[in-house]
C-alpha positions in Angstrom: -43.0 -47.2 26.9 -44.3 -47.9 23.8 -47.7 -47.1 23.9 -48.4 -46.8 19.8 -48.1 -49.9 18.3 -49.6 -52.0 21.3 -52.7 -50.0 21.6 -53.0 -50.0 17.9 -52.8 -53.8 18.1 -55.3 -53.5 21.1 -57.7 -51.7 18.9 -57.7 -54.1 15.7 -58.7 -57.0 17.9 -61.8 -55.0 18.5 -62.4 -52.8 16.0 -60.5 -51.9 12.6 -62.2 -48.6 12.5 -60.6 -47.4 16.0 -57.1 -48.7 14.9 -57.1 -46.8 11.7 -58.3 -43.8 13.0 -55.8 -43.9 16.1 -53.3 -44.3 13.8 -54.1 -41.3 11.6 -54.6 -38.9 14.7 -51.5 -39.6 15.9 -49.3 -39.1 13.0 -47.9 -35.5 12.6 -47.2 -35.9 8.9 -49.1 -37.3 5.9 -47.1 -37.7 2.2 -50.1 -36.8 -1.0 -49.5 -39.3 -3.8 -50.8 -37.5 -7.1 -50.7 -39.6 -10.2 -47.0 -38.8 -12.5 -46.3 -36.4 -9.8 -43.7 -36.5 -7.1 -45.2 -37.3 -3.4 -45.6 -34.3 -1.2 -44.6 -33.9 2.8 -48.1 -32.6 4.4 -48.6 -31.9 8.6 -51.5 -33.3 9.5 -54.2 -33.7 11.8 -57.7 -35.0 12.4 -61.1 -33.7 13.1 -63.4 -35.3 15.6 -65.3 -37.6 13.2 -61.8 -38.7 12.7 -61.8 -36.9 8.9 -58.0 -35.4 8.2 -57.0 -32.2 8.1 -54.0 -31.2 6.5 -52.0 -28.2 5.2 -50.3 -28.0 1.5 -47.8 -25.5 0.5 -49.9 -22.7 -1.5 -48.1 -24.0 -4.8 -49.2 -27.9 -4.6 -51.6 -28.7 -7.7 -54.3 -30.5 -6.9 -56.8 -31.3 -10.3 -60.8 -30.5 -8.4 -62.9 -33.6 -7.8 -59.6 -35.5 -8.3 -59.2 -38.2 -5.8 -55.4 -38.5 -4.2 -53.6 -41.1 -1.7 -52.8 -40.0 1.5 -50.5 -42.1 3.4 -50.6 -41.4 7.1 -48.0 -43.3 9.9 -46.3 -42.8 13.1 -42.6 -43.8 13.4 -43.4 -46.4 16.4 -46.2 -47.9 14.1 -44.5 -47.7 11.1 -41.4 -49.4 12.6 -43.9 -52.3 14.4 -45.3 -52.7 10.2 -48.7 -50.7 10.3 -49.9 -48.2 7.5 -52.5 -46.2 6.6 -53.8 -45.0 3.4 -56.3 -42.8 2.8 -58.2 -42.1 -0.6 -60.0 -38.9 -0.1 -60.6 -35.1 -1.8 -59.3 -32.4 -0.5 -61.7 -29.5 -0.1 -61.3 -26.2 1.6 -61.0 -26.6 5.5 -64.0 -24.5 6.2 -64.9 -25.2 9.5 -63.6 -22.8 12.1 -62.8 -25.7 13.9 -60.6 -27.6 11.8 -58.3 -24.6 11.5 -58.2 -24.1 15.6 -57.4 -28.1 16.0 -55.1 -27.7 13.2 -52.9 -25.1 14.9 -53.2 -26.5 17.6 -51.6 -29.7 17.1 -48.9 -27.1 14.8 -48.9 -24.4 16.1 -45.3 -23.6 13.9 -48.1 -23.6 10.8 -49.8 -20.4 12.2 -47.8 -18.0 10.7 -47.8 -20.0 6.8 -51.7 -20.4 6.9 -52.2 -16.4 7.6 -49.2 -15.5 4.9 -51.2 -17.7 2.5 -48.1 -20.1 1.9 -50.0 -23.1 3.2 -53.1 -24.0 2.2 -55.6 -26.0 4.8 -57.9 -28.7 3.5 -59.9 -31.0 4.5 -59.8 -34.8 3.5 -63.1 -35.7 2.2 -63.0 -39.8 2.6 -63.5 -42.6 -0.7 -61.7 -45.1 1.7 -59.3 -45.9 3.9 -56.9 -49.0 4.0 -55.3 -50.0 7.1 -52.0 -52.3 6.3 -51.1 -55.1 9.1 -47.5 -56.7 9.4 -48.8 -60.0 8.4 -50.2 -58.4 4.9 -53.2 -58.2 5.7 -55.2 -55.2 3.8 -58.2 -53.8 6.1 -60.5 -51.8 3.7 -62.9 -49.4 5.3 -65.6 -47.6 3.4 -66.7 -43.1 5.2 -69.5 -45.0 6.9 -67.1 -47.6 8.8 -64.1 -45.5 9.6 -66.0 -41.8 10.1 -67.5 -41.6 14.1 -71.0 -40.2 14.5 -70.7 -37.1 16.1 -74.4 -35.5 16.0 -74.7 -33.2 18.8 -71.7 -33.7 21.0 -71.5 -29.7 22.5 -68.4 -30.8 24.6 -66.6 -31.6 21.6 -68.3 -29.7 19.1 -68.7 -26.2 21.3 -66.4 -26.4 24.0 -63.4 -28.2 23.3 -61.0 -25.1 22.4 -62.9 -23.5 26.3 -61.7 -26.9 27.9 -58.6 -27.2 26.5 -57.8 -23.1 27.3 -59.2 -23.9 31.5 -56.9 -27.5 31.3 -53.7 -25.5 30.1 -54.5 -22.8 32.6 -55.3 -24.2 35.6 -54.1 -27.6 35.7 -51.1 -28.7 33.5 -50.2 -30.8 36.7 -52.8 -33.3 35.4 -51.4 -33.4 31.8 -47.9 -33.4 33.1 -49.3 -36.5 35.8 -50.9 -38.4 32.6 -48.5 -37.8 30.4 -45.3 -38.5 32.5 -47.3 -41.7 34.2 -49.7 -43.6 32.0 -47.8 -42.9 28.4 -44.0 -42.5 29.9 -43.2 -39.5 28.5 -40.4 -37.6 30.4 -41.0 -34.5 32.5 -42.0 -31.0 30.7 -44.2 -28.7 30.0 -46.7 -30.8 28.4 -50.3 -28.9 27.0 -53.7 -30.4 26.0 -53.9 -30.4 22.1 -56.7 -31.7 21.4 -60.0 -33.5 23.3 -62.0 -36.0 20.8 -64.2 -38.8 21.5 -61.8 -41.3 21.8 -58.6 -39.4 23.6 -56.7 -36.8 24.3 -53.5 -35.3 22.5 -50.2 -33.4 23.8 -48.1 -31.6 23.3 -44.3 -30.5 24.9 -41.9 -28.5 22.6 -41.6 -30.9 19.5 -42.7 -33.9 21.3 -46.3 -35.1 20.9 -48.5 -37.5 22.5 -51.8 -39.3 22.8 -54.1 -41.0 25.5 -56.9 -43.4 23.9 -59.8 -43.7 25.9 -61.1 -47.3 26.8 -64.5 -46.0 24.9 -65.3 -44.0 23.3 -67.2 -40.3 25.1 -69.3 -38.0 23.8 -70.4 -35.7 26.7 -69.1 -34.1 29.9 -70.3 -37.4 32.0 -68.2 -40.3 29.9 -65.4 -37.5 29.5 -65.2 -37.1 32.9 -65.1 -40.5 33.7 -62.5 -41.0 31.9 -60.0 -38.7 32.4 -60.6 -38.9 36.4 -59.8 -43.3 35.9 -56.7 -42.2 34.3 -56.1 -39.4 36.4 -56.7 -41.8 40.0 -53.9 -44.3 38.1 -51.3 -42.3 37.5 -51.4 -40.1 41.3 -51.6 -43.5 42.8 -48.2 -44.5 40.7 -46.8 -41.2 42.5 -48.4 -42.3 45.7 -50.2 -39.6 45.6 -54.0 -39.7 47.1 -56.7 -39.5 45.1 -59.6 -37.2 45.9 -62.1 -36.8 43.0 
């Protein structure tokens, strides 16, 4: 099933912003473009505004208040003909947060980030530029492509305490949502990561993400959403659904 692409395509017919940043949360690896310098291979991730975090070896020279490219892409959207790039600053990663969904997403980066042999920052926006099949060239300025967070406590608070009770005390959902809605095959498949607009996974080296229809801010709309999911894929398994 392949999921990337056709929700990407989904999202641009409603709203460039979502594609781009759906893009960018699903790709595990960004390349830096530095002018007269060769490109460097970065992991990446994304906040919950949709900003990027990503991690540098320690001995990658970046000039201060020097913009850089980063070009962000998943293999099944960069096969269909989609990329991203992002002009942006990198700035120290200070936010407690961005280092938890960080390692999260890579956990394999633990053990460089507390050795000191990678480097997290955070990918203050100029613009982004999403690039279509057809040629086109969507240019989004920080106040198009960043979401609006405010004061979202089950994102902003909680997210690392729901992801810990998900993992814990029900990986048969994950495995059910995973396995039935994106067609992943069986495993042992963990919540990464719970933003406003879906939810990531993660099995062994594979990775995943749901979108949601909309996008939810608080424990209502979250629910909601998971549990319409969640009624879809037991009913594929003809299993009954009780809320």
């Amino acid at each position: 099933m392949n999921i990337k692409p056709a929700q990407l395509e989904r999202d641009l017919e409603n709203n460039a912003a979502r594609a781009a940043r759906g893009q960018a949360r699903r790709a595990e690896l960004a390349w830096l473009f530095r002018a007269e310098q060769e490109p460097v291979a970065a992991q990446a991730a994304a906040d919950l505004d949709g900003s990027l975090i990503i991690a540098l070896p320690y001995t990658t020279d970046v000039a201060p208040a020097t913009p850089v490219l980063l070009a962000f892409t998943d293999d099944d959207s960069q096969a269909a003909g989609y990329r991203s790039l992002h002009t942006v600053d990198l700035l120290p990663a200070e936010l407690p947060r961005q280092q938890l969904r960080f390692e999260n997403r890579h956990p394999d980066s633990a053990s460089g980030l507390a050795d000191g042999s990678l480097v997290l920052r955070h990918a203050r926006l100029r613009q982004v530029q999403l690039l279509t099949p057809d040629g086109q060239c969507i240019s989004l300025e920080p106040q198009e492509y960043l979401l609006e967070i405010g004061d979202a406590p089950e994102l902003t608070d909680n997210e690392q305490a729901n992801l810990a009770h998900q993992n814990a005390d029900h990986l048969d959902i994950s495995q059910q949502l995973c396995t039935q809605i994106l067609g992943q095959d069986d495993g042992h498949w963990l919540l990464t990561g719970l933003d406003p607009e879906g939810m990531d996974f993660r099995c062994g080296e594979r990775r995943c993400r749901l979108p949601f229809p909309t996008a939810a801010f608080d424990r209502p709309a979250l629910g909601d959403a998971i549990k319409a999911y969640l009624k879809e894929a037991r009913a594929r398994l003809g299993i009954e659904w009780t809320p």
